[in-house]
N, C-alpha and C positions, 0 to 999 in steps of 0.2 A: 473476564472479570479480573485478572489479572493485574498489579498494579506497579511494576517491576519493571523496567524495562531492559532486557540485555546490551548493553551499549557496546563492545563490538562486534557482535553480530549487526548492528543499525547502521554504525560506522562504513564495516565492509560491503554488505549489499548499494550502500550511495556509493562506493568507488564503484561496484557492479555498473549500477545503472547509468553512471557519470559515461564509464567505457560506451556502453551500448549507443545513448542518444550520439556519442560522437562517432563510434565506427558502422554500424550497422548501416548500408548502403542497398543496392538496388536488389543483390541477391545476398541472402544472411546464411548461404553456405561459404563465402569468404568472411576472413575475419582480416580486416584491414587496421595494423598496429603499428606505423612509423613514429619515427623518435619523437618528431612535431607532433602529434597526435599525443605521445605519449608524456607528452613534457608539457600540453598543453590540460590535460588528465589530471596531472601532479597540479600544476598550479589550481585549477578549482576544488582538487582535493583538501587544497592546506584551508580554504575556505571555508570548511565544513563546521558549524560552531553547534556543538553539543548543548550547548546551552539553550539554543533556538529549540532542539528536538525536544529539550529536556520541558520548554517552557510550552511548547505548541501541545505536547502530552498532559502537561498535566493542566491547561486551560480546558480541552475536552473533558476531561474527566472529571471536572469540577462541578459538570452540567447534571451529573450524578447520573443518569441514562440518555439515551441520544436513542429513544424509542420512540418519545412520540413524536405528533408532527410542531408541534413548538419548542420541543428542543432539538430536534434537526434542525428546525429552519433559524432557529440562532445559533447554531455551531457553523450552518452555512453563512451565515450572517458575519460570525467572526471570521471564517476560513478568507472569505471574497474577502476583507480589512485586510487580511496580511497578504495575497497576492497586490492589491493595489497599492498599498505602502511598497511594494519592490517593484513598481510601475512597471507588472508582468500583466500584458490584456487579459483581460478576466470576464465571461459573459454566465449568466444565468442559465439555463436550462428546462423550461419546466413540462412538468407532466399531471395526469389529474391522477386519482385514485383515493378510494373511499370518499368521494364527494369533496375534497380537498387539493390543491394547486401544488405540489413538491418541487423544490427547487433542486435542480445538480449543479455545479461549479465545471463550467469548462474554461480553462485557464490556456494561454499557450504562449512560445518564442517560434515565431516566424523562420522557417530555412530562409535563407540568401539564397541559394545556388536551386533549392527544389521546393517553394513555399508550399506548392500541394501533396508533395509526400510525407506521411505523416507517422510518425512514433508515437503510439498512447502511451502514457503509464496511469493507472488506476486505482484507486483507494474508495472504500466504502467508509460515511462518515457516522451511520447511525453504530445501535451497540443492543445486546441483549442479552438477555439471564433468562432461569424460569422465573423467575419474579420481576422486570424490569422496571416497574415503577416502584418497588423498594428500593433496587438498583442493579445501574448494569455500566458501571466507570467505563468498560472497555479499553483500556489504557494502552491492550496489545493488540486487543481487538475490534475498531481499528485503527487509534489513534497514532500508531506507530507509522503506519504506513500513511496519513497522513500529515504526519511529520513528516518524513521523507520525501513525500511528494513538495512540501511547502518551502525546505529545506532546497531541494535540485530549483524549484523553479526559480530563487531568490540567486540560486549560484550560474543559472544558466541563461538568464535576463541578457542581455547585451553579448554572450557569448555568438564568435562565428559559426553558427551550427549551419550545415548545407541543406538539412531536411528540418520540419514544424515538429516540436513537438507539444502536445497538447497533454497538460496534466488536468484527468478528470477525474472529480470528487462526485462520488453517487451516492443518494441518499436511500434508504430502505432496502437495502441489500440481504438483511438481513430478516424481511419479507419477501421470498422471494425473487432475490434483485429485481426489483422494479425499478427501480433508479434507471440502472444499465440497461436493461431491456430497451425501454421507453426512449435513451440516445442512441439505442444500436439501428431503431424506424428512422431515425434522421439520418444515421449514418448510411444507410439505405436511401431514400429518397435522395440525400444532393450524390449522391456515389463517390464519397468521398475514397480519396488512395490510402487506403491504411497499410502501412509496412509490414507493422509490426504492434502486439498489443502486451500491456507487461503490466498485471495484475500483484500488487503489490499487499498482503494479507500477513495480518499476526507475523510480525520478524522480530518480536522483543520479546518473547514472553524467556522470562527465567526459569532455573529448578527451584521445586517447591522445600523450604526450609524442612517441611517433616510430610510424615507420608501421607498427612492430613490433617486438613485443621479443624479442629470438632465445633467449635463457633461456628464457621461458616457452615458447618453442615446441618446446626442445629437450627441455623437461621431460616432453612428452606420451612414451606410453609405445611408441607406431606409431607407422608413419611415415605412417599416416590421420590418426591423431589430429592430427601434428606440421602436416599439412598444413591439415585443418580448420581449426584455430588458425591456422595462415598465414591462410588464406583472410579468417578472422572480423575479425581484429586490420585486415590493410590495410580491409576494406568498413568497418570503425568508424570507422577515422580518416578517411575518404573524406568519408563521410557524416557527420562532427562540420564539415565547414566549411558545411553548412546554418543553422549559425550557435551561438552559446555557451549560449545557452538557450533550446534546443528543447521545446516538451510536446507528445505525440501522444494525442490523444483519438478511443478507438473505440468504438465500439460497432454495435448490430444495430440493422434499420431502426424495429421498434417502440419503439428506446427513441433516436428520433431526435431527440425535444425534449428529455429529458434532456441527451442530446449539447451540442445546443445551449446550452442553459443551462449546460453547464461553461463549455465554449470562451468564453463570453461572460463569463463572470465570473473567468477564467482573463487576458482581454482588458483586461480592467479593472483588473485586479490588477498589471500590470506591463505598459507599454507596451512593454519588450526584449523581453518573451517572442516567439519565434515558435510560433504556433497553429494545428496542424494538426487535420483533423476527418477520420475515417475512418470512413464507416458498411460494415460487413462484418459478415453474420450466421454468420459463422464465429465471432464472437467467444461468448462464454461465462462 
């Protein structure tokens, strides 16, 4: 719900992921960092226009919720406009549920040297509240992250990358992840080579100006809801004084060195960051 977005925390996670799609190679217990690489990092870094993230945020969120299935399917509708204006291939994806056709966006830039090895990175496009069709902006959740995604793929278009990576936008994540689910049967049938998978969630959200804001909480429609909200708003503000730019990186124990490799190049990218690492095979 969220309407804020932290901008360097946005910032330094796209230097993160800039690093990744260029270094991560066949085994992701090396980290491969020469000065070419790292000079070629900097240049698509100075690319990075705040202005695009700032604008792609708050196009989503004007949609006022991205619950149901005709405002996903025009958020997907604008998302696929902006890969094809930065002439990044960009293909539909779809799946059925609740007697309805859902679209995902799989976007990608082609490897030169390994076209079927493949780097995801992943963003969920829909949004939710207890009340979502009063509204559910999502602005952090998950417009940010597909900013970011819209943002790398616009900067990494014609870049010499040796491996594919493919930016996918999943719809109804937020149900369930159905979206994801539903390309993970595809990912299975053709057996595609995935490297590496990089879930990209809520990285803007700000600390809350006071320990709660009693309109929003007045607005819930129960008095569960009202409280729930109590409850959520004081733990946010609580837990924003762990410090102003926090990033939480999780993941499941087999994809422990990946882990590593963010948080490490996450480390590098901004010495204010604070860097947390959660391995939980809950995660997904």
């Amino acid at each position: 719900m969220n309407k804020l977005i932290n901008r360097p925390c946005l910032y330094a996670l796209i230097f993160v992921l800039l690093s990744l799609t260029i270094q991560l190679r066949n085994s992701l217990a090396k980290e491969t960092a020469n000065n070419a690489q790292q000079a070629n990092i900097a240049a698509m870094l100075s690319r990075v226009s705040i202005e695009n993230l700032k604008k792609t945020i708050q196009q989503l969120q004007s949609y006022g919720n991205r619950y149901t299935w005709e405002k996903q399917c025009s958020a997907i509708r604008w998302a696929m406009e902006q890969f094809n204006k930065n002439e990044v291939l960009v293909d539909l994806h779809y799946y059925e549920l609740n007697g309805k056709s859902w679209p995902n966006i799989i976007a990608r830039v082609t490897g030169t040297k390994y076209p079927d090895k493949i780097i995801m990175l992943l963003a969920h496009i829909d949004s939710i509240s207890d009340d979502p069709a009063s509204g559910a902006p999502g602005a952090d959740d998950n417009a940010s992250g597909v900013a970011m995604l819209l943002e790398m793929a616009r900067i990494l278009h014609g870049s010499p990358l040796e491996c594919s990576v493919f930016f996918c936008i999943f719809t109804n994540e937020e149900k369930g992840t159905q979206g994801s689910k539903a390309y993970v049967e595809k990912i299975k049938q053709e057996a595609m080579n995935i490297k590496a998978a990089i879930n990209v969630d809520t990285i803007g959200y700000n600390r809350p100006g006071a320990v709660f804001d009693l309109a929003a909480v007045m607005s819930q429609k129960t008095l569960k809801y009202k409280l729930k909200a109590l409850v959520r708003m004081i733990g946010n503000y609580y837990r924003s004084f762990a410090g102003d730019n926090v990033v939480k990186i999780a993941g499941r124990e087999a994809d422990k060195t990946l882990l590593s490799t963010v948080a490490k190049a996450i480390g590098r990218a901004d010495a204010g960051l604070i860097v947390k690492e959660t391995i939980d095979n809950s995660c997904g």
